[in-house]
C-alpha positions as CSV (number, residue, x, y, z in Angstrom):
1,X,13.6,-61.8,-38.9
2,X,17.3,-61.2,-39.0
3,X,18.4,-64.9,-38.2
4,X,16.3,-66.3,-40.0
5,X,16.9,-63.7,-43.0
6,X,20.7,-64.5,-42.9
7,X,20.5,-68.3,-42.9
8,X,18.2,-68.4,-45.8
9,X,20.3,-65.6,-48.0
10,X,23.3,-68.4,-46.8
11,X,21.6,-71.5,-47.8
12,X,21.0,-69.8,-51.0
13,X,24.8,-68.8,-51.3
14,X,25.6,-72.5,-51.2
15,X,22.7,-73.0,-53.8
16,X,24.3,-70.7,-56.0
17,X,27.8,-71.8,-55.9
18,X,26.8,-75.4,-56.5
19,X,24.8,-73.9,-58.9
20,X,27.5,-72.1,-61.0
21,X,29.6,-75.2,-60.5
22,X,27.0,-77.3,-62.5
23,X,26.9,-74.9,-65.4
24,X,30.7,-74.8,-66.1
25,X,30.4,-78.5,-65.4
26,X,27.6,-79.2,-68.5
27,X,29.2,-80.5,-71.6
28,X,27.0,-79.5,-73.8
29,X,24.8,-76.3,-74.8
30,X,22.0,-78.8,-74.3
31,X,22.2,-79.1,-70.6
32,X,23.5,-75.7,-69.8
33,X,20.1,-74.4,-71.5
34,X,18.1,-76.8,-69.4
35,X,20.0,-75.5,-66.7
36,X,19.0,-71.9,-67.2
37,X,15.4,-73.2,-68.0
38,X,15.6,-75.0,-64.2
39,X,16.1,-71.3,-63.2
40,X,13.7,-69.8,-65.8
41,X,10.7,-72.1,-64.3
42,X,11.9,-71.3,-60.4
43,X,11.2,-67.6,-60.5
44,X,8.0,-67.9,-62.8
45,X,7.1,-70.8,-59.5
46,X,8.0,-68.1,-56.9
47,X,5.9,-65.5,-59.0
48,X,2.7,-67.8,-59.4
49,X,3.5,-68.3,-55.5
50,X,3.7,-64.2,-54.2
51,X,0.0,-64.3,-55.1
52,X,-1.5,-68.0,-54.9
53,X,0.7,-69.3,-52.3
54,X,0.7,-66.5,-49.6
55,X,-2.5,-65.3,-50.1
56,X,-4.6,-68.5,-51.1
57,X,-6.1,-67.3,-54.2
58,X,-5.2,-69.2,-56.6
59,X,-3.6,-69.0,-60.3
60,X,-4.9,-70.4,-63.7
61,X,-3.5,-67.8,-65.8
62,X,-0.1,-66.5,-64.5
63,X,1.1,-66.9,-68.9
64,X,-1.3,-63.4,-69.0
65,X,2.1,-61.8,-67.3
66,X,4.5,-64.1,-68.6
67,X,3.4,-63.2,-72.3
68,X,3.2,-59.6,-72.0
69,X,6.9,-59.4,-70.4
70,X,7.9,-61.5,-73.8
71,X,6.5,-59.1,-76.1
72,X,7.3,-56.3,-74.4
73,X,10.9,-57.2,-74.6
74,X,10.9,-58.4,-78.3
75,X,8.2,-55.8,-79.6
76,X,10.3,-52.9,-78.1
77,X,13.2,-54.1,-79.9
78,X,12.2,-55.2,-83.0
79,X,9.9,-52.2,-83.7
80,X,12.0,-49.6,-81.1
81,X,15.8,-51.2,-81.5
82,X,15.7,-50.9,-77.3
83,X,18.1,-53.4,-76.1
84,X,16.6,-56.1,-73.3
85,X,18.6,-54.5,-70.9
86,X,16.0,-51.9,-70.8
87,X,13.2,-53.9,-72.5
88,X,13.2,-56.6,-69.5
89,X,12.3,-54.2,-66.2
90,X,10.1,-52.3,-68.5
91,X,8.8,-56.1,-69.1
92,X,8.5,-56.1,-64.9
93,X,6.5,-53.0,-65.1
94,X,4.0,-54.1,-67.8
95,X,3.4,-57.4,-65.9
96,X,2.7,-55.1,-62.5
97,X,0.1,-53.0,-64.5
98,X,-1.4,-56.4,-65.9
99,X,-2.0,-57.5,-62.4
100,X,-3.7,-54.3,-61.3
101,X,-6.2,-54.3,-64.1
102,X,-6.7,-57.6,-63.9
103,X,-7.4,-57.5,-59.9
104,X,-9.8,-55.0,-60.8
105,X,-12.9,-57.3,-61.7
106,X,-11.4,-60.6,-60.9
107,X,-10.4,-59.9,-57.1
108,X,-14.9,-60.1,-56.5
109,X,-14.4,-63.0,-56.9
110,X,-13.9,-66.2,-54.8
111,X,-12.2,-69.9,-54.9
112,X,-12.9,-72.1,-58.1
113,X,-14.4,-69.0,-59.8
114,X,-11.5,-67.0,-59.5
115,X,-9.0,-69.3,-60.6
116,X,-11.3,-70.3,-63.9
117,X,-11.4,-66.3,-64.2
118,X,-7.9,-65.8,-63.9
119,X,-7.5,-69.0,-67.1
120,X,-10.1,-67.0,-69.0
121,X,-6.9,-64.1,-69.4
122,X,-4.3,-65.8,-71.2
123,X,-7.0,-67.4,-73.3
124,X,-7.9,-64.3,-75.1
125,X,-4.7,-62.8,-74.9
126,X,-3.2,-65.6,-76.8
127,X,-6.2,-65.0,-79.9
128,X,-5.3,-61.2,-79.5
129,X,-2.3,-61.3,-80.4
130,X,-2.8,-63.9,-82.9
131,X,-5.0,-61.7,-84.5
132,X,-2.9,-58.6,-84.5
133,X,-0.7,-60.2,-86.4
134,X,1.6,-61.6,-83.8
135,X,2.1,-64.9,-84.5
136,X,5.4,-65.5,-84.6
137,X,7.7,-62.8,-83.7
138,X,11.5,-62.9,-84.1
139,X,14.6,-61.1,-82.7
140,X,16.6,-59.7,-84.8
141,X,20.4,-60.5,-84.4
142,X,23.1,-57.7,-83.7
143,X,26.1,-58.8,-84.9
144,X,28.3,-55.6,-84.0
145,X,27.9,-55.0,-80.0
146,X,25.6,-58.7,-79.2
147,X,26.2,-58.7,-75.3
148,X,24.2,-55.0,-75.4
149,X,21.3,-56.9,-76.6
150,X,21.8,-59.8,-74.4
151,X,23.2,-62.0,-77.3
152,X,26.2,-64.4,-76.4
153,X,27.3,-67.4,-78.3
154,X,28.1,-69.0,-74.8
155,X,24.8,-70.7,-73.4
156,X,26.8,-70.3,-70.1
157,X,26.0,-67.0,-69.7
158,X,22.4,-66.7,-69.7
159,X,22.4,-69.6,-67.1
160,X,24.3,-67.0,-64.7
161,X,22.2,-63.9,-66.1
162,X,18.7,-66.7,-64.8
163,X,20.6,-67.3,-61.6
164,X,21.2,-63.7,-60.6
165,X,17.6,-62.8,-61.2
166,X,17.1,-65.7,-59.2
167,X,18.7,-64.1,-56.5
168,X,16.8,-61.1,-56.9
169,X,13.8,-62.9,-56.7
170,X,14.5,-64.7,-53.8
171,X,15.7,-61.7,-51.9
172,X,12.3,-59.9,-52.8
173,X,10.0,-62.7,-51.9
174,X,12.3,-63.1,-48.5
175,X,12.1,-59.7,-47.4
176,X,8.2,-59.9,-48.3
177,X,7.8,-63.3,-46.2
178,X,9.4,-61.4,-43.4
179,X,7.4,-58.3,-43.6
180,X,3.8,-57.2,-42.5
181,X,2.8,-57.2,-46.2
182,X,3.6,-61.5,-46.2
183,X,2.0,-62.1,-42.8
184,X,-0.7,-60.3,-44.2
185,X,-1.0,-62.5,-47.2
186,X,-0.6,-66.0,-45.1
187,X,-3.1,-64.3,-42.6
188,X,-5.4,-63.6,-45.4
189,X,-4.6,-67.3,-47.3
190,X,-5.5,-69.5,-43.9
191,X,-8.5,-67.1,-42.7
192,X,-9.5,-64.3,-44.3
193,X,-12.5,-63.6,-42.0
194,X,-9.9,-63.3,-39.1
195,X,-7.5,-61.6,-41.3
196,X,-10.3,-59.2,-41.9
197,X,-11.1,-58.3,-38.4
198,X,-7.5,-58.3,-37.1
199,X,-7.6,-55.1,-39.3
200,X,-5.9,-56.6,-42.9
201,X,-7.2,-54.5,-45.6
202,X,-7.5,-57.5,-47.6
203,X,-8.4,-56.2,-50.8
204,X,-5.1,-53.5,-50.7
205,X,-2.9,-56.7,-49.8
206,X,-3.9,-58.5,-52.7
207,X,-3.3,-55.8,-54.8
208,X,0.0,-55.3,-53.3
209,X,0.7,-59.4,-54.1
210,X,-0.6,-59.5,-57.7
211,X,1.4,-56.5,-58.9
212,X,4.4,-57.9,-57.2
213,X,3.7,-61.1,-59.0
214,X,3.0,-59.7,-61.8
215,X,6.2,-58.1,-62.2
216,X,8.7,-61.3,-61.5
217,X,6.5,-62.9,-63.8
218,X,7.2,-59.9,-66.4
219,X,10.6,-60.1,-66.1
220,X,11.2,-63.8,-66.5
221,X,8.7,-63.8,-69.4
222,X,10.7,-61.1,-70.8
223,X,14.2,-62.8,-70.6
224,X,12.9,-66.3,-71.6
225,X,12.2,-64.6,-75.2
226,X,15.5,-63.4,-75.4
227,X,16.6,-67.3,-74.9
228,X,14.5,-68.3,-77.3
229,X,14.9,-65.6,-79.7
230,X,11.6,-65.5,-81.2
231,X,8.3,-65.7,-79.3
232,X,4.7,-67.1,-80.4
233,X,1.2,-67.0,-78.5
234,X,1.2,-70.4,-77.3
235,X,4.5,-70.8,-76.3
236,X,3.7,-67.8,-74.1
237,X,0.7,-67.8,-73.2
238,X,-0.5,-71.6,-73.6
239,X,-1.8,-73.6,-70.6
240,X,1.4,-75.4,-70.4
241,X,2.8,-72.0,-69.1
242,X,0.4,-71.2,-66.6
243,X,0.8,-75.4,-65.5
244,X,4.6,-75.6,-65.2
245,X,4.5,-72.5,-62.5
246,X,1.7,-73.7,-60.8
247,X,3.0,-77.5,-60.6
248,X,7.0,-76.8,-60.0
249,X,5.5,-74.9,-56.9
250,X,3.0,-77.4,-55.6
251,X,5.4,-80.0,-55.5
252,X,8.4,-78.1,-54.2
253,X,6.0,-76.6,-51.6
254,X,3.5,-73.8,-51.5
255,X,3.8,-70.6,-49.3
256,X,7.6,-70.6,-49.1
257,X,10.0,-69.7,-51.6
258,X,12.1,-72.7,-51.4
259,X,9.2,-74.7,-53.0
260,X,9.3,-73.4,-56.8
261,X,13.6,-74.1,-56.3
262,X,12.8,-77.5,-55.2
263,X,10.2,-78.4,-57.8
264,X,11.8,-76.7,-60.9
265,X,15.2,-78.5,-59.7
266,X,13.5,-81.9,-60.3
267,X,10.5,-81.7,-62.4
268,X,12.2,-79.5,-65.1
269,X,15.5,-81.7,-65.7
270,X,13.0,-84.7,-65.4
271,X,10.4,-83.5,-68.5
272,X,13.2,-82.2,-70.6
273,X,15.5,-85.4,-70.4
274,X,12.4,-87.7,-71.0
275,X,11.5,-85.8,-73.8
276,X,14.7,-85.7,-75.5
277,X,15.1,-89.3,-75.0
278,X,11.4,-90.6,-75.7
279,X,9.9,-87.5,-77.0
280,X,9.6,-89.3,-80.9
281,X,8.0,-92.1,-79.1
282,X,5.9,-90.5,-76.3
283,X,5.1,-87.2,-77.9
284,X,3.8,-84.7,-75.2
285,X,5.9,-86.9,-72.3
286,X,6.7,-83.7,-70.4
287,X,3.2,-83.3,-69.8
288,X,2.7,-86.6,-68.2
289,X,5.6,-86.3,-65.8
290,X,3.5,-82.8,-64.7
291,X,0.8,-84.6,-64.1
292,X,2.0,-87.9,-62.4
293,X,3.4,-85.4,-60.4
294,X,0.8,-82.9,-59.3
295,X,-1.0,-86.4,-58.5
296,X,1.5,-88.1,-56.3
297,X,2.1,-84.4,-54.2
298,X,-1.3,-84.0,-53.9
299,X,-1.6,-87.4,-52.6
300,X,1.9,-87.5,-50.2
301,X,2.1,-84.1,-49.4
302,X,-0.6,-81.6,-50.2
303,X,1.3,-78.7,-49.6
304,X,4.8,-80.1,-50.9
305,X,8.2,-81.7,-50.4
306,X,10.0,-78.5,-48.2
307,X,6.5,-78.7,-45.7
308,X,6.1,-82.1,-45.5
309,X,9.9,-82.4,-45.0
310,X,9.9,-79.6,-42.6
311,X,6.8,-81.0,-40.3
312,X,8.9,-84.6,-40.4
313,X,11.5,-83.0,-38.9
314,X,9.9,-80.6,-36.3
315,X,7.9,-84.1,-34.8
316,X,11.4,-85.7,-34.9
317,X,12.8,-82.9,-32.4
318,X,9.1,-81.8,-31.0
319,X,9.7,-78.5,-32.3
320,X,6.1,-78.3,-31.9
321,X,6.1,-78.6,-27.8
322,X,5.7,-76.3,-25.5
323,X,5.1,-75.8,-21.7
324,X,1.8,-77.1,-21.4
325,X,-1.1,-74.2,-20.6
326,X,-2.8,-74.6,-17.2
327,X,-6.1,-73.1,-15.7
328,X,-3.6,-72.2,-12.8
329,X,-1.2,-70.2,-15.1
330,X,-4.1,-67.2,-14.5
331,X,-5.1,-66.0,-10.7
332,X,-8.7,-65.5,-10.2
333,X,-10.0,-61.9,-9.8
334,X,-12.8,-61.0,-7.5
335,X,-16.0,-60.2,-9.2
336,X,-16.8,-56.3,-9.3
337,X,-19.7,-53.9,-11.0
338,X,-18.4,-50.8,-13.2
339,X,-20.5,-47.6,-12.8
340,X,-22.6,-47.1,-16.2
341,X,-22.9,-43.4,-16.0
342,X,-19.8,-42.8,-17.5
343,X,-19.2,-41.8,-21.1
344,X,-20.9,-43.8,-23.7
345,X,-18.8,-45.5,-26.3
346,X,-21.0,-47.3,-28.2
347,X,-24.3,-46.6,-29.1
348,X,-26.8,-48.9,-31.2
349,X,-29.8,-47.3,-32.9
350,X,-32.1,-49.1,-34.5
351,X,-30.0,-51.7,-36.3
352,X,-32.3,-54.3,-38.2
353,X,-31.1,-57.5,-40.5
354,X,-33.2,-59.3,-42.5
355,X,-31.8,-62.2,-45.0
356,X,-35.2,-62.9,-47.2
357,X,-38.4,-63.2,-45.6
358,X,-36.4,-63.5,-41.8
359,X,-36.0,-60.9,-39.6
360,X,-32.9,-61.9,-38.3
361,X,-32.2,-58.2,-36.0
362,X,-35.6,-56.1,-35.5
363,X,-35.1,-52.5,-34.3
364,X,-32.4,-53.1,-31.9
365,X,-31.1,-50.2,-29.3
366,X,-28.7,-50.0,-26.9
367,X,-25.2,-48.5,-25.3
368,X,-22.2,-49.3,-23.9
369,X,-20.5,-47.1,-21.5
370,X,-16.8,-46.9,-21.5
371,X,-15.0,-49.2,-18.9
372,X,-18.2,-51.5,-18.9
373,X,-18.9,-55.2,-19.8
374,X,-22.0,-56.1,-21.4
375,X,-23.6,-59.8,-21.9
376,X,-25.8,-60.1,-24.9
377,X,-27.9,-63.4,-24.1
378,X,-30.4,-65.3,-25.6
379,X,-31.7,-68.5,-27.0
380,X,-30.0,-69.8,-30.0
381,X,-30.8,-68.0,-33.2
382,X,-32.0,-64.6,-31.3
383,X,-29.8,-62.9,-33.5
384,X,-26.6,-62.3,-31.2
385,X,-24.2,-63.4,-33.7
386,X,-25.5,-61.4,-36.8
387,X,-26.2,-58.5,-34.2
388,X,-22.1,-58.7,-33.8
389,X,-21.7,-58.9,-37.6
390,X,-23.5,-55.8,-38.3
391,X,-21.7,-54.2,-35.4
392,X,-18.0,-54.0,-36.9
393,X,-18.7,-54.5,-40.2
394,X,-18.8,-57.9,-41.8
395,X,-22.7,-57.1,-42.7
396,X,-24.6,-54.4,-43.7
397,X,-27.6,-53.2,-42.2
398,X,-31.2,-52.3,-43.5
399,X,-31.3,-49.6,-41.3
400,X,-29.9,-47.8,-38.1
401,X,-27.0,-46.3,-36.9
402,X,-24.2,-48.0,-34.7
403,X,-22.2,-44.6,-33.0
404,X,-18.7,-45.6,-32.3
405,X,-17.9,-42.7,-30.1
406,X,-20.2,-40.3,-31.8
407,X,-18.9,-41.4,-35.4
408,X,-21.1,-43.7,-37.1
409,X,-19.2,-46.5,-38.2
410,X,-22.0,-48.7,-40.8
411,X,-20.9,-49.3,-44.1
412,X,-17.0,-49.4,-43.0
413,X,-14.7,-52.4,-43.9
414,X,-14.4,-54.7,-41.2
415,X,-10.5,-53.8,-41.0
416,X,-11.6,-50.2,-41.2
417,X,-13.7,-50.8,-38.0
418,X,-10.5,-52.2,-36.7
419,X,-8.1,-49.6,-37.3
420,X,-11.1,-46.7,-35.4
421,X,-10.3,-49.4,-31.9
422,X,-12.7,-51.6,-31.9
423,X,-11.5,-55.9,-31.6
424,X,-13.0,-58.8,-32.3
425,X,-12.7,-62.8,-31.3
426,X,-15.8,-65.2,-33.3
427,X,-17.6,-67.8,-32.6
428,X,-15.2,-70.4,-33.4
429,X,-11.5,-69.6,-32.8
430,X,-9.8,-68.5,-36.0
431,X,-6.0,-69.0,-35.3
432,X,-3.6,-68.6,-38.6
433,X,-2.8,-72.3,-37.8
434,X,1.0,-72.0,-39.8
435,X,1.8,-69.0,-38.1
436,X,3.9,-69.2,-34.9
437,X,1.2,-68.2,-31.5
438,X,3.7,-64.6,-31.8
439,X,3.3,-64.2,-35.5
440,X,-0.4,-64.6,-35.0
441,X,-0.4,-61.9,-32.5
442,X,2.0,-60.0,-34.0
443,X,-0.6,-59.8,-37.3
444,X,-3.5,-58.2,-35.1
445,X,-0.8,-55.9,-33.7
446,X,0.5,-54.3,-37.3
447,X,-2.7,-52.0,-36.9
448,X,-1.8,-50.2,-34.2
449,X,1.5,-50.0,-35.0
450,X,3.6,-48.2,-37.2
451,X,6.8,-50.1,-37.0
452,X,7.4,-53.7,-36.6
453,X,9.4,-53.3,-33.3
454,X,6.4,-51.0,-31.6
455,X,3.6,-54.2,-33.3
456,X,6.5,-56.6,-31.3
457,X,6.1,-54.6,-28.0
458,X,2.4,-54.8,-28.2
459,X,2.0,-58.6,-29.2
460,X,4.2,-59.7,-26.5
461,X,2.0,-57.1,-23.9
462,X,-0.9,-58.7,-25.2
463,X,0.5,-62.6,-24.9
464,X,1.8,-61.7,-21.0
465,X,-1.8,-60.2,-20.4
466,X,-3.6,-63.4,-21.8
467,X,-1.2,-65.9,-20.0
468,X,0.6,-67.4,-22.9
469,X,3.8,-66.3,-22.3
470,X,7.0,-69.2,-23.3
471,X,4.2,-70.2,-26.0
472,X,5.3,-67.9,-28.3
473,X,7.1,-70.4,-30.5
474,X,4.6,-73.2,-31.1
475,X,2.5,-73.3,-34.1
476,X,-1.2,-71.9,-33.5
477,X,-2.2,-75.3,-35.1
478,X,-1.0,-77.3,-32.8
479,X,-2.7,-75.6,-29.6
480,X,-5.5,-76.7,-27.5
481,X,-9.3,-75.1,-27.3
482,X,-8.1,-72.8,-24.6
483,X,-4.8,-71.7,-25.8
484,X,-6.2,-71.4,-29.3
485,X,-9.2,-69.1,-27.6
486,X,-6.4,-66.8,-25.8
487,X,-4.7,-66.6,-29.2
488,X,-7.5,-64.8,-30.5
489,X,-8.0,-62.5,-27.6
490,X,-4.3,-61.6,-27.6
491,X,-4.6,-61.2,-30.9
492,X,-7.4,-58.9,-30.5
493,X,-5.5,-56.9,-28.0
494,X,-2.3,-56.6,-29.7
495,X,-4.7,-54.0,-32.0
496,X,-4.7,-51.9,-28.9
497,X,-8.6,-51.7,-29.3
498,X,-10.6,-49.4,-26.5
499,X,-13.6,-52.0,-27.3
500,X,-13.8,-55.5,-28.0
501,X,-16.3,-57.8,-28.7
502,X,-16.5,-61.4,-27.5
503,X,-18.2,-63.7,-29.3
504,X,-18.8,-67.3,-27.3
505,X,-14.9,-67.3,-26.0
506,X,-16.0,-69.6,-23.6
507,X,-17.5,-72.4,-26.0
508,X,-16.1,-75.7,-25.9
509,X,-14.3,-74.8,-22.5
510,X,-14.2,-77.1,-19.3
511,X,-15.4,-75.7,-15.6
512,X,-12.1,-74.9,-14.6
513,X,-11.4,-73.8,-18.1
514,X,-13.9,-71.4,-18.0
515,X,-13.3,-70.3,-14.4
516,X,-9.3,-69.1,-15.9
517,X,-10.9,-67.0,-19.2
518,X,-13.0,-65.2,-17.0
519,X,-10.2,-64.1,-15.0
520,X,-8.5,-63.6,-18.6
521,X,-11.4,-61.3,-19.3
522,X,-11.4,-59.5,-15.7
523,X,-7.7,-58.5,-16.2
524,X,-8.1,-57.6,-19.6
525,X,-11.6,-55.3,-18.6
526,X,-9.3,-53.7,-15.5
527,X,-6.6,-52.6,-18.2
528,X,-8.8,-50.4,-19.4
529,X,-10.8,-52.3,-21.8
530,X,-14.7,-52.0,-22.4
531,X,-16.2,-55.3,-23.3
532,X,-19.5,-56.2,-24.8
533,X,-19.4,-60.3,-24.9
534,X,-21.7,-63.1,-26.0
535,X,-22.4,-66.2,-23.8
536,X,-24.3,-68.9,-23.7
537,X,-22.5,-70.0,-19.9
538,X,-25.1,-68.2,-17.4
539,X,-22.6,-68.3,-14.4
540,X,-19.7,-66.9,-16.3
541,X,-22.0,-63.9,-17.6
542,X,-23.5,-63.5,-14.3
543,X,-20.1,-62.9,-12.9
544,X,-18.6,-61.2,-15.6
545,X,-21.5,-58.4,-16.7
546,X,-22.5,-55.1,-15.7
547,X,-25.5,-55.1,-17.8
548,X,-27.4,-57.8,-19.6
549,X,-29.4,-57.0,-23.3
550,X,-31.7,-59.8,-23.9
551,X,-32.5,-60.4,-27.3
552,X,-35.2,-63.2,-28.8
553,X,-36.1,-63.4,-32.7
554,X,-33.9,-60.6,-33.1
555,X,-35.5,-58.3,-31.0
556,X,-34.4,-56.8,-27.8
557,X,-36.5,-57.9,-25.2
558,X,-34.9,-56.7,-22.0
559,X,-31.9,-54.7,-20.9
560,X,-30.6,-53.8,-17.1
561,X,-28.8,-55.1,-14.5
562,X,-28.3,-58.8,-14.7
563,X,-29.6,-59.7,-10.8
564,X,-32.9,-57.7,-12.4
565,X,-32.6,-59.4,-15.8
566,X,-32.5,-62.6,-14.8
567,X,-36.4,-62.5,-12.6
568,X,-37.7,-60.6,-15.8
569,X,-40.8,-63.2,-16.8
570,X,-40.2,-62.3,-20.4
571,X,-36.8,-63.7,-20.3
572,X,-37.1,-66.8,-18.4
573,X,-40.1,-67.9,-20.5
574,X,-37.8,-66.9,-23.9
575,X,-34.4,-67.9,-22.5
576,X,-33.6,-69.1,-19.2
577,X,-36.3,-71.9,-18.6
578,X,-38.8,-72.6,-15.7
579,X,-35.8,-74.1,-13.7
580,X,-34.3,-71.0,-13.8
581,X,-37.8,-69.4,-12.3
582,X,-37.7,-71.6,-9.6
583,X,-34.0,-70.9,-8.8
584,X,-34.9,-67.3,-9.0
C-alpha cells in the first residue's frame, strides 16, 4: 500500500499545483468559477463512485445527499446565523445519516431496481421541499466579517477552498481503496456470491460505503450553495445533479478515484463553454455533451478513459505476464485413508430443500469426522450443489439441523458461516477478475485476521500451499482454468478455515490437470484441513475420499467406504452405470 499510497498523494501534488496555477492564471471570474465548478463536479463523481463504483450498486439519486448538504448549510444560516464553516461538516453528517436510512429499505434490493429506487429519492425530496415552502432559498450577505461566512469578493478563493476539499476527498477515498473496507467493496462489486463466502458481510460494507458517500456528497452539496448563494429544489436535487456525478465518473473511469478528476476536467469545461457560447441557440447544450458522452464511453471504453488507458499500457509492457503455471509446479502425494473415529466436526441432520413442488434435498444425514475427506457423488441434479448451499448458508432449509462442531449453524449469513471456520470454492471459479491473484487472496484472508499484515502472512501461506507463488502480481482475470481454480482454494485457505468445502474444483480440468489439484488437495487435507468435496471425476474421488455419500433425487442413497460404495447395486444403477458394474 505504501508505494503506491505515496505516488498517487504525488501525482495529485502535481495536479494541485498545476491546478492553482490555472486559477491565478483565469482572467476572468467566469473561468475561475468554472474552475471551482471542475472541482465542485470531481468530488460529487468520487462520492457517486465510494458507493456505485466499488461496490457495483449503482446510483440514480446521489442529488438526495447533495440537496440535503445545501439546505443544511443555507437553512442553518439563514434561520440559525451558523456560519458554513460549521454548517458544511454538519452538511457531511446529514448526508451520512441520509445514506443510512436510505440503505435501510433500498439495500433489498438488486441491479436495475435498485438504481430506479435510489431515483425515486430525490424525486420526492425535491416536491418536499417545494411544498414546505422551500423554493427558493437565499443567503443572506454579511457585510462586516464575510470570509467567516465563506463570502469573498475574489472567485479565486473558493476555487482553492473546492481544491482542498478535493484533497480531502481524495486522501479518504485513497486510504479506503487501500483498505479491507475497499477490497471489500470491489470484492463485493465483481462477485458478491464469492465476496459472500470469503466472509464479507456484505450488507455491513455497503452501509459503511453509502454513509461514506453520503457524507462527501453532503459536503460538496453544502459548499456548492454557498457559491451559488441561494439554492432551489431543482438545482439540487434535479436529475441533472444525480447525471453529471454519475457521467463525469463513467467517463473518467469507474472504481478508481482518478476517474471523476479526469471526467470533470473535460466534460465540465466542455458543457459550460458550449453553453455560454451556443446556449441562446442550443438551449439545454450541456445536456447533449453528457450524453454524446456517456454514449461514446460506453461504446470505447465501458469502464472509462484511466482503465482503458491503464490496460493499453499494461499489454504494451505485459504487465499482465507471469511465469506460466505447470502441472509439474506440485509433487504428487501418495494416496492414504484417514481414520473416521475421530471427533466429528460436522454433522447433518435431516436437512431437506424443496423449491415448489421439487424436492430438491429429502431428509439428508450424515458426518464428517475431523481430519477426513468426504466425496458427495451423484448423477446430475441429485441435489449435491443445493445440499452445499444449505450447508454454509446461501439457502435456507425446510427443516434439519447442520452441527458445526456441536453449534448449529442454519439460518447464519454465509460470511457468518465463514468467520465460525468453515471455506468454500463453487461450482464455477469466482476470482475478483480486477483484483491482483494476492489481493484476491488477501480478501478471503481479512476474516481471520485482525490486521492487514497477519491477512498478508496468511494469503502468501495460502498461495505457497496451492503452488502459485511468483503469480502474485497478475490480474485474476487474466489466469487460466487451473490457476483461476487455485485462486479460489487459496483464497479459501487464507480464511484459515478447519473445513472446507469443494464444490467440482476439478471441472473443466485436463488429465494431468487434474492429477496436480489432487495433489493440491492432499497437501492442503495433510495440513490439517478436513474436506468434504463434490466430484463428478470418479478416479480423482476414488483417490482422494475416505468416505463416499451417495445422493440421487436429493436423497441419500448410500454412505461408506468408497471400495464398498462403488459395488453398491443401488448406486451403479443411479450413478455409475452398467460399465462401471462390469469393471467392478
Amino acid at each position: 500500500m505504501g508505494g503506491s499510497f505515496t505516488k498517487s498523494l504525488g501525482a495529485f501534488a502535481l495536479f494541485a499545483a498545476a491546478y492553482v496555477a490555472l486559477v491565478f492564471l483565469a482572467p476572468d471570474e467566469y473561468y475561475q468559477l468554472m474552475l471551482t465548478l471542475v472541482l465542485v463536479w470531481a468530488i460529487m463523481g468520487i462520492s457517486w463512485n465510494t458507493l456505485s463504483g466499488y461496490s457495483g450498486l449503482i446510483s440514480f439519486g446521489h442529488a438526495s445527499f447533495f440537496g440535503l448538504g445545501a439546505y443544511t448549510v443555507v437553512l442553518l444560516q439563514v434561520y440559525y446565523g451558523l456560519t458554513p464553516w460549521l454548517g458544511i461538516p454538519l452538511a457531511g453528517f446529514v448526508g451520512a445519516l441520509a445514506g443510512v436510512v436510505i440503505g435501510l429499505p433500498t439495500f433489498r434490493l438488486r441491479g436495475h431496481y435498485f438504481a430506479l429506487a435510489m431515483l425515486a429519492y430525490p424525486l420526492a425530496l425535491l416536491y418536499i421541499f417545494e411544498w414546505l415552502g422551500f423554493q427558493e432559498v437565499a443567503i443572506p450577505m454579511e457585510r462586516e466579517n464575510p470570509a467567516a461566512y465563506l463570502q469573498f469578493s475574489d472567485m479565486r478563493a473558493y476555487a482553492l477552498i473546492a481544491l482542498a476539499l478535493l484533497a480531502c476527498a481524495f486522501v479518504a477515498v485513497r486510504l479506503i481503496e487501500s483498505s479491507r473496507f475497499g477490497m471489500s467493496l470491489l470484492a463485493i462489486k465483481q462477485n458478491e456470491l464469492a465476496a459472500e463466502g470469503a466472509g464479507i458481510h456484505t450488507r455491513k460494507w455497503k452501509f459503511y460505503a453509502i454513509a461514506a458517500s453520503g457524507a462527501i456528497a453532503g459536503v460538496i452539496g453544502g459548499f456548492y450553495a454557498v457559491i451559488l448563494l441561494v439554492v432551489t429544489p431543482p438545482t439540487v436535487f434535479g436529475m441533472l445533479t444525480s447525471a453529471q456525478a454519475l457521467i463525469v465518473t463513467l467517463f473518467g473511469g469507474i472504481g478508481t478515484v482518478w476517474g471523476p478528476i479526469i471526467g470533470a476536467s473535460i466534460l465540465i469545461p466542455l458543457a459550460e463553454t458550449l453553453h455560454a457560447e451556443l446556449g441562446n441557440v442550443l438551449p439545454g447544450i450541456q445536456g447533449v455533451v453528457f450524453g454524446v458522452a456517456i454514449v461514446g464511453v460506453i461504446l470505447i471504453a465501458p469502464e472509462g478513459l484511466f482503465w482503458k488507458v491503464r490496460d493499453l499500457l499494461y499489454r504494451r509492457r505485459g504487465a499482465d505476464a507471469g511465469p506460466a503455471y505447470t502441472v509439474s509446479d506440485v509433487p504428487l502425494i501418495g494416496e492414504r485413508r484417514h481414520d473416521l473415529s475421530g471427533r466429528t466436526m460436522l454433522e447433518v441432520k435431516g436437512i431437506s430443500k424443496a423449491f415448489g413442488g421439487v424436492q430438491a434435498v429429502d431428509d439428508v444425514s450424515f458426518t464428517v469426522p475431523e481430519g477426513s475427506i468426504i466425496g458427495i457423488i451423484g448423477p446430475n441434479g441429485a441435489g449435491k450443489t443445493t445440499l452445499f448451499n444449505l450447508l454454509n448458508g446461501f439457502q435456507k432449509p425446510d427443516k434439519g439441523e447442520v452441527l458445526f462442531e456441536g453449534e448449529n449453524i442454519v439460518g447464519l449469513r454465509p460470511s457468518a458461516v465463514c468467520q465460525r471456520g468453515i471455506g468454500r470454492t463453487f461450482q464455477v471459479a469466482r476470482p475478483f477478475t480486477r483484483l491482483s491473484v494476492l489481493n484476491n487472496v488477501l480478501v478471503g484472508a481479512y476474516v481471520a485476521s485482525a490486521d492487514d499484515d497477519t491477512a498478508l502472512k496468511h494469503a502468501r501461506e495460502a498461495i505457497a500451499l496451492v503452488g502459485l507463488e511468483g503469480h502474485e502480481d497478475r490480474i485474476a482475470g487474466g489466469l487460466t482454468n487451473i490457476e483461476q481454480r487455485l485462486l479460489e482454494l487459496a483464497r479459501a485457505l487464507a480464511g484459515q478455515p478447519r473445513l472446507l468445502f469443494l464444490d467440482e474444483i476439478l471441472a473443466g480440468l485436463g488429465s494431468s490437470e487434474v492429477n496436480a489439484m489432487i495433489a493440491v488437495i492432499l497437501r492442503v487435507s495433510e495440513a490439517g484441513k478436513t474436506i468434504l468435496i463434490i466430484e463428478h471425476t470418479m478416479h480423482a474421488m476414488l483417490k482422494l475420499a475416505d468416505q463416499f455419500v451417495v445422493l440421487d433425487h436429493g436423497s441419500r442413497v448410500a454412505v461408506g467406504k468408497p471400495s464398498e460404495v462403488v459395488r453398491d447395486p443401488t448406486v451403479i444403477e443411479a450413478y455409475l452405470g452398467k460399465k462401471w458394474a462390469n469393471r467392478a
